[in-house]
KEDREN-356408 format. One record per residue (C-alpha): residue number from 1; x, y, z. Coordinates in steps of 0.25 Angstrom, whole numbers, always signed. Example, Ala and Ser with C-alpha at 12.3 -4.5 7.8 and 13.67 -1.06 7.14 Angstrom:
<rs>
<r><i>1</i><east>+49</east><north>-18</north><up>+31</up></r>
<r><i>2</i><east>+55</east><north>-4</north><up>+29</up></r>
</rs>
This chain:
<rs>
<r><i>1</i><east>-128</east><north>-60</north><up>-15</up></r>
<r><i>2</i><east>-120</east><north>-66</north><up>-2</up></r>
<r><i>3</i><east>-112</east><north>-74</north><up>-12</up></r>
<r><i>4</i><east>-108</east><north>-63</north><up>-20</up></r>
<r><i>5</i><east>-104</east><north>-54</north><up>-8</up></r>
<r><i>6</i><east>-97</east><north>-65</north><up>-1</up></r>
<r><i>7</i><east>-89</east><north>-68</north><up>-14</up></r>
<r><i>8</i><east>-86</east><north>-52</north><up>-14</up></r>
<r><i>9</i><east>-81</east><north>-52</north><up>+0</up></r>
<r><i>10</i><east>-73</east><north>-63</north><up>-1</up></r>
<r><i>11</i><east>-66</east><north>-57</north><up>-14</up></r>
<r><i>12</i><east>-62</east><north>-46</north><up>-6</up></r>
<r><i>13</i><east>-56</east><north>-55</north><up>+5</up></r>
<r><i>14</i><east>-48</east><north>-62</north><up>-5</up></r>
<r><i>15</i><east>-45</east><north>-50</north><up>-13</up></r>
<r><i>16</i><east>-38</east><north>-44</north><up>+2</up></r>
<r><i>17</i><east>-31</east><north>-57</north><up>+4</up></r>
<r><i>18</i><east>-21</east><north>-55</north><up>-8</up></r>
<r><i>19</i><east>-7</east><north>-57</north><up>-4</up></r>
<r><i>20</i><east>+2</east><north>-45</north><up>-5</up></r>
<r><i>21</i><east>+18</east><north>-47</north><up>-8</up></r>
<r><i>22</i><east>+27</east><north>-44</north><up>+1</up></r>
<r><i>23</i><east>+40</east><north>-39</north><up>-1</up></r>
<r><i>24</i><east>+52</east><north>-34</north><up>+7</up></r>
<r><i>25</i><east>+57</east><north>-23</north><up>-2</up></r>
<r><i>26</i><east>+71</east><north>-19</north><up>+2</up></r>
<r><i>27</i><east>+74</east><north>-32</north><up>-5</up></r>
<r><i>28</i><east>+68</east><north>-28</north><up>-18</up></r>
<r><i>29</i><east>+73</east><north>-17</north><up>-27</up></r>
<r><i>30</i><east>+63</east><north>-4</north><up>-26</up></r>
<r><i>31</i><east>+59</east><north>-8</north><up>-41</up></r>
<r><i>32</i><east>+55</east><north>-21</north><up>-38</up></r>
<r><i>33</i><east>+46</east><north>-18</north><up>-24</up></r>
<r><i>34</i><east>+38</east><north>-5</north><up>-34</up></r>
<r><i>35</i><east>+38</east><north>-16</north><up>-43</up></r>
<r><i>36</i><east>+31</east><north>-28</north><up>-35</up></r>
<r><i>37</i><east>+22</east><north>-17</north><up>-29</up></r>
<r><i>38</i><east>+18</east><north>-13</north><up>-44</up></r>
<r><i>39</i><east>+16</east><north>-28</north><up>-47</up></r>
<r><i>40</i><east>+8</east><north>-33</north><up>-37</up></r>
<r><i>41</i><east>+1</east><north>-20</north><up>-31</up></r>
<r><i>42</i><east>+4</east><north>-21</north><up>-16</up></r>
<r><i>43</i><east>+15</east><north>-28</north><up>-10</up></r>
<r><i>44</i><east>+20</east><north>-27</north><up>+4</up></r>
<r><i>45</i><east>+33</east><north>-22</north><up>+6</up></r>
<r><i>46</i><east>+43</east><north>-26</north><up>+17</up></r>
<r><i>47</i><east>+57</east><north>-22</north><up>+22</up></r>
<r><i>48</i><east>+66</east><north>-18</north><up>+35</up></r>
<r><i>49</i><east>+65</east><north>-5</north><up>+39</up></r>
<r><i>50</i><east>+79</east><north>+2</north><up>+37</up></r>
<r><i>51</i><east>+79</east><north>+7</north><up>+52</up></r>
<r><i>52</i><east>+74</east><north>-3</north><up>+61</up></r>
<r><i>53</i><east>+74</east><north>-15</north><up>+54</up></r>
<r><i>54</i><east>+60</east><north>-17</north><up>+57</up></r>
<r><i>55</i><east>+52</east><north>-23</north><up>+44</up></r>
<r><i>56</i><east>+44</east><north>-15</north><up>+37</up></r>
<r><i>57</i><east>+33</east><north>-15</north><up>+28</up></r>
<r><i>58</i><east>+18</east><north>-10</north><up>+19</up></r>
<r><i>59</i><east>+10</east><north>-12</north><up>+9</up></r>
<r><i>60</i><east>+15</east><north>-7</north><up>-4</up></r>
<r><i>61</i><east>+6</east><north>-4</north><up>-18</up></r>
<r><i>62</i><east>+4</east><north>-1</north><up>-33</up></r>
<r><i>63</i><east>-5</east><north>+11</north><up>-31</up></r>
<r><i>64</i><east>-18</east><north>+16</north><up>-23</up></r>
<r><i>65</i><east>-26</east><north>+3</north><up>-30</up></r>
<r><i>66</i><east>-20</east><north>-5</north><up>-19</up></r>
<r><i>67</i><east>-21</east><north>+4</north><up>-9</up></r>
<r><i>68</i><east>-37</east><north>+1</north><up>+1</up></r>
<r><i>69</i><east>-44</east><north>+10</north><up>+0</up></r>
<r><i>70</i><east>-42</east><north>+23</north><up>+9</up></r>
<r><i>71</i><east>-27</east><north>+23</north><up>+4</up></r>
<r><i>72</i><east>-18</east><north>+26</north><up>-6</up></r>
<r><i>73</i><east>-3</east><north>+23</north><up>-12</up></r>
<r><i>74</i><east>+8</east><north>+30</north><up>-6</up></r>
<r><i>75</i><east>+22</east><north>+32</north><up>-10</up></r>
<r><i>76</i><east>+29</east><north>+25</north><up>+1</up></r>
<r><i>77</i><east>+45</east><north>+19</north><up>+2</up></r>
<r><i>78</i><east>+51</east><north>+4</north><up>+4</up></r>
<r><i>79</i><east>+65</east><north>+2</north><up>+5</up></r>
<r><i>80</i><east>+70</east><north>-8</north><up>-6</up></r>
<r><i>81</i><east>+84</east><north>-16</north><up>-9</up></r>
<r><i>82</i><east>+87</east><north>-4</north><up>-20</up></r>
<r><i>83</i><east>+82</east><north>+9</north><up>-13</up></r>
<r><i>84</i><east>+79</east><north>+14</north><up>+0</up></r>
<r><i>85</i><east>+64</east><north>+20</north><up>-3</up></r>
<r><i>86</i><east>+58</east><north>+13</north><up>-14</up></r>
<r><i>87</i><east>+44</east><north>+19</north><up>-18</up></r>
<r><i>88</i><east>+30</east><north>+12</north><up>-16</up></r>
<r><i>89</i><east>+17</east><north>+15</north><up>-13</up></r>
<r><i>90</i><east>+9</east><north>+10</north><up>-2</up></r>
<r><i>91</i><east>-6</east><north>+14</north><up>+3</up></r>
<r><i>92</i><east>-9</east><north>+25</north><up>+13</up></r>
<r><i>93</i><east>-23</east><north>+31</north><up>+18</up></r>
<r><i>94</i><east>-26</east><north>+43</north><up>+10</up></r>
<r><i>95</i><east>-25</east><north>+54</north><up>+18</up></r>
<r><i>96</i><east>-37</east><north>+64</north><up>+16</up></r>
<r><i>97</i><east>-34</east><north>+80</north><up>+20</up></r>
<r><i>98</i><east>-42</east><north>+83</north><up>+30</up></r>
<r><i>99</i><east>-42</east><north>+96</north><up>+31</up></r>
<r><i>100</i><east>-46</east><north>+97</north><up>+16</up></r>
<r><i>101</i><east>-58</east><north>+89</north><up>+18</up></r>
<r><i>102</i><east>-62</east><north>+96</north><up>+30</up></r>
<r><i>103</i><east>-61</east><north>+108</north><up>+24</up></r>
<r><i>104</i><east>-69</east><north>+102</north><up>+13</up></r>
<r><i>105</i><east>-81</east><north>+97</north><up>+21</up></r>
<r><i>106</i><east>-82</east><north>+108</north><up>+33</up></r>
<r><i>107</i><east>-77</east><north>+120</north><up>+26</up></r>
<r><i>108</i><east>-75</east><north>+134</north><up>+33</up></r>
<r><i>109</i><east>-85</east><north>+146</north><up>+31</up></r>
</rs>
């Protein structure tokens, strides 16, 4: 039994440890960064922010399957060689109304 739980957690561990390409996206064309992130799932996005110059960057995915648990994929923009707000998604904590809830659970008499 410790064998197969030990086998378990280290498939997890290795299962974590994939690598995640990285690319800088103002030097691709908008098609080609919604295509590697199609491709591959996940994929880390880099570029220099327009303002400041200071580099920028997140994780981008597919869907909400790439996403841990908790969050869920966004619409977000990167700039790219072609257009200046490319879309993409990337993963955000779900954001549960409160105030529904609350009036769900203690309601008023």
């Amino acid at each position: 039994m410790k064998a197969i739980l030990l086998a378990v957690c280290l498939t997890l561990v290795a299962a974590e440890a994939q690598a995640v390409s990285r690319y800088i996206s103002t030097s691709m064309s908008c098609a080609q960064v919604q295509g590697a992130v199609r491709g591959e799932g996940v994929a880390i996005l880099r570029w220099a922010s327009p303002t400041s110059g200071v580099p920028r960057y997140d994780r981008y995915v597919r869907n909400d399957r790439f996403c841990p648990s908790g969050q869920e994929a966004r619409r977000a923009y990167v700039p790219t060689a072609d257009a200046r707000s490319c879309p993409v998604y990337n993963c955000k904590q779900i954001e549960r109304d409160r105030f529904f809830f609350k009036r769900r659970l203690f309601p008023h008499n």
